[in-house]
C-alpha positions as CSV (number, residue, x, y, z in Angstrom):
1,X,18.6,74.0,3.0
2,X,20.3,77.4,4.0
3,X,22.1,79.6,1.3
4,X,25.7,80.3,2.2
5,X,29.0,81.5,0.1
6,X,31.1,83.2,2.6
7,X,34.4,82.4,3.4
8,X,34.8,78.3,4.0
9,X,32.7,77.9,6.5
10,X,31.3,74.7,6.6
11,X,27.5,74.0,7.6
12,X,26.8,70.5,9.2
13,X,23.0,70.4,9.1
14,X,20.2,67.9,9.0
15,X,17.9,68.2,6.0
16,X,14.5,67.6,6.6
17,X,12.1,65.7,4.7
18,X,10.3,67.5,1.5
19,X,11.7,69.8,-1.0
20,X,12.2,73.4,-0.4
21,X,12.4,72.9,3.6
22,X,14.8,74.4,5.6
23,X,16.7,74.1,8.8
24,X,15.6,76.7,11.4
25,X,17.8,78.0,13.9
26,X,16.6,80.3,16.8
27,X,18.6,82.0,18.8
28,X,17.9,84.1,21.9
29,X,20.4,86.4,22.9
30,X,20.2,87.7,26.4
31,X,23.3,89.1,26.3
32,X,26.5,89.2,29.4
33,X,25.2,91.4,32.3
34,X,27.1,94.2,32.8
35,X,28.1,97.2,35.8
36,X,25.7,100.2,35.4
37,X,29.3,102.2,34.8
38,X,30.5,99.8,31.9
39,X,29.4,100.2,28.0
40,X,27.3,97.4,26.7
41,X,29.8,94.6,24.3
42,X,26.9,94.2,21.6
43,X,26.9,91.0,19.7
44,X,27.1,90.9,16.2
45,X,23.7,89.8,15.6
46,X,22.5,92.9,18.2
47,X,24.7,95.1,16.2
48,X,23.0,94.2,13.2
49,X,19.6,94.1,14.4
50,X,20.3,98.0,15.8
51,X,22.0,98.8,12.7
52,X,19.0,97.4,9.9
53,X,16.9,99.7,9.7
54,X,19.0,102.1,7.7
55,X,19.9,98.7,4.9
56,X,17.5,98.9,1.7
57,X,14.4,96.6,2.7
58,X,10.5,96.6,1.6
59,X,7.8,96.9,3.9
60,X,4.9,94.1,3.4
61,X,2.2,94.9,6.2
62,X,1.4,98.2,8.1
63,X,1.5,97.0,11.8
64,X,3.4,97.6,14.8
65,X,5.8,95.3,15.0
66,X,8.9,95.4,12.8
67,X,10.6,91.7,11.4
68,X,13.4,92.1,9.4
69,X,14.2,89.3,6.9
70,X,17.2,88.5,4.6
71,X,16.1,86.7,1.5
72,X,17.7,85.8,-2.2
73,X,15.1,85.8,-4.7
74,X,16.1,82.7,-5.9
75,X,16.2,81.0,-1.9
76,X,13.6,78.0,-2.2
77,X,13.4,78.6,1.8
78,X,13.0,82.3,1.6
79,X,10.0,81.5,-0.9
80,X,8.8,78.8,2.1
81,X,9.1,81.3,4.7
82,X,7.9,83.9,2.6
83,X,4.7,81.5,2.4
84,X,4.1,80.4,5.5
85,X,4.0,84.7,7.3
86,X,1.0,85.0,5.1
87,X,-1.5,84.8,8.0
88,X,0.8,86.4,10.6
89,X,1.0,89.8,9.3
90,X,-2.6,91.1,10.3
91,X,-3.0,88.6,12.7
92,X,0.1,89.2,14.8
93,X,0.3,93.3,13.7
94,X,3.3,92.5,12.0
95,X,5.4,94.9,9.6
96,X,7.8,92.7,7.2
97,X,10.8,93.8,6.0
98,X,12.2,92.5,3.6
99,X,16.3,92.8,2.7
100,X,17.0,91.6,-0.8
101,X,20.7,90.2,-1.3
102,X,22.2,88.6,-4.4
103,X,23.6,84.9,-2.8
104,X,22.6,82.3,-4.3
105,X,23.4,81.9,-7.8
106,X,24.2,83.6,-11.1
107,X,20.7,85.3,-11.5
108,X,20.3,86.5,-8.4
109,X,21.7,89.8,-8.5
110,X,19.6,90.7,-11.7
111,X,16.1,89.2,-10.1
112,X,16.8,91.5,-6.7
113,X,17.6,94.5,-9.0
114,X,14.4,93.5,-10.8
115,X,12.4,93.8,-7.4
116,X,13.9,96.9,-6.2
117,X,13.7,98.9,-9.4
118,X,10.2,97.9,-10.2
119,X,7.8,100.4,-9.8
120,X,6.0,99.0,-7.0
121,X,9.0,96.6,-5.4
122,X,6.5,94.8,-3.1
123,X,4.3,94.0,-6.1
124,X,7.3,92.4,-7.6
125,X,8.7,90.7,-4.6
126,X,5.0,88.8,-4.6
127,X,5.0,88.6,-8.2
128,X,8.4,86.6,-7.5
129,X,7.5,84.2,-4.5
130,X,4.3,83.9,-5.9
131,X,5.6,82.6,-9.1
132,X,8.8,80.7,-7.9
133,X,9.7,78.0,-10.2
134,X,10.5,75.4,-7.1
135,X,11.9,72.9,-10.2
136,X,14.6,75.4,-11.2
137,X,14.9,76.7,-7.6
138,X,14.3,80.2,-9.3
139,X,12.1,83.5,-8.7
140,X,9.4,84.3,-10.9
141,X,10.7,87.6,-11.5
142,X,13.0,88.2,-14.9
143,X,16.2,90.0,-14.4
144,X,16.8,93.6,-15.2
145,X,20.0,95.3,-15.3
146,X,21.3,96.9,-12.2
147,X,21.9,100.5,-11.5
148,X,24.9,101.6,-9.9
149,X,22.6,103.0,-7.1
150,X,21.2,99.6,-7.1
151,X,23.6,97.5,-6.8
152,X,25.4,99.4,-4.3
153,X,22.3,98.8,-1.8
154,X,22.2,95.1,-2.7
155,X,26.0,95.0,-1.7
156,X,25.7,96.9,1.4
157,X,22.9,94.9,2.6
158,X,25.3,91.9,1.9
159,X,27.6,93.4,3.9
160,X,25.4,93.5,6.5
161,X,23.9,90.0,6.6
162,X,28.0,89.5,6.3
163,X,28.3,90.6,9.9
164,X,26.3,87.8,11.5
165,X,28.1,84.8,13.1
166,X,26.7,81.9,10.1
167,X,25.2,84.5,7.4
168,X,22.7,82.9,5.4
169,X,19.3,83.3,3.6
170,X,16.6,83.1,4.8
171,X,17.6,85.4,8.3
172,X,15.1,86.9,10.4
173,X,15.5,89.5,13.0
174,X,13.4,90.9,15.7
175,X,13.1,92.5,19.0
176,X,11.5,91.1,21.3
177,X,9.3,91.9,24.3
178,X,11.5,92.3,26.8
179,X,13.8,94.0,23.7
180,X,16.4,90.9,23.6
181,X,17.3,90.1,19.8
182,X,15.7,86.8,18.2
183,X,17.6,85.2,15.4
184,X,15.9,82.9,13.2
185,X,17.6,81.1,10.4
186,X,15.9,79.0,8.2
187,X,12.1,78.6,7.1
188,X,10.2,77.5,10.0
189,X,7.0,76.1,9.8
190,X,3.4,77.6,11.0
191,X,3.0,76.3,14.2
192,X,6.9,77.2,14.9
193,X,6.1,80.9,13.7
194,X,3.0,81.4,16.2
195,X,5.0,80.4,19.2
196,X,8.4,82.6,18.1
197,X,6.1,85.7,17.3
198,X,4.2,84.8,21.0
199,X,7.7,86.6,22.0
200,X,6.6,89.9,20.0
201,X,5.9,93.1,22.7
């Protein structure tokens, strides 16, 4: 399932089998050619891919190549994603970076102000995926009360993911080799990771 509650747009999409999967969507965005004279027409996903690294977002990895994702601590498919880039960050040189929002239910904006304030946010975005309660779809995080300052960045980085076409958790962005964007939507599986990253510079 993908995690949605903007405007009334309506998602037709296949579920596939086993609980906590997720529908991936990739899209490749090569973008209208243009005269050397004219200005680029960026689309909204390239607009937020150039625009993301000023949102609020925690780095998991030290390596070369930056993946930005949008994830709701309480997303079952962020939390499968979330899984399944465990042997990709060394492996690939990857630098994750994660962009809490508050989406998908009541507790969400508490659990995503949990991570962020926390002393050490990416020890509490693990402690939170690692301990997801896939019964209750929730994070294993407990709420904390959000700043001002706090939720302010949560917001913004809503309104960023806001700014993409079908805005939904889990969203990954990246460059790619030849510095075209890749969209993926969606908790794709191992073997679908290895080939998408096989587009990394």
């Amino acid at each position: 399932m993908l995690y949605h509650r903007w405007h009334d747009r309506t998602l037709d999409m296949t579920r596939t089998a086993g609980p906590g999967f997720a529908l991936a969507v990739i899209a490749l965005l090569l973008g209208s050619p243009v005269s050397p004279a004219a200005e680029p027409v960026r689309t909204p996903t390239e607009s937020v891919l150039a625009t993301v690294p000023q949102a609020t977002w925690i780095a998991e990895g030290r390596g070369r190549h930056a993946v930005y994702i949008f994830f709701d601590p309480n997303c079952p498919a962020c939390q499968l994603l979330y899984r399944n880039l465990r042997m990709f960050i060394e492996s690939h040189d990857l630098q994750l970076r994660w962009i809490p929002v508050a989406v998908v239910n009541a507790t969400s904006l508490g659990k995503a102000a949990a991570i962020l304030q926390a002393p050490e946010p990416l020890v509490a975005l693990r402690h939170n995926e690692e301990r997801y309660h896939g019964e209750a779809y929730s994070g294993g995080i407990e709420e904390d009360i959000p700043t001002a300052e706090t939720e302010q960045k949560l917001r913004a980085n809503e309104r960023l993911l806001n700014r993409l076409d079908i805005p939904v958790v889990p969203t990954m962005l990246f460059a790619d080799k030849d510095r075209r964007t890749v969209l993926i939507q969606g908790a794709l599986s191992p073997l679908a990771l290895r080939k998408v990253f096989a587009r990394l510079p």
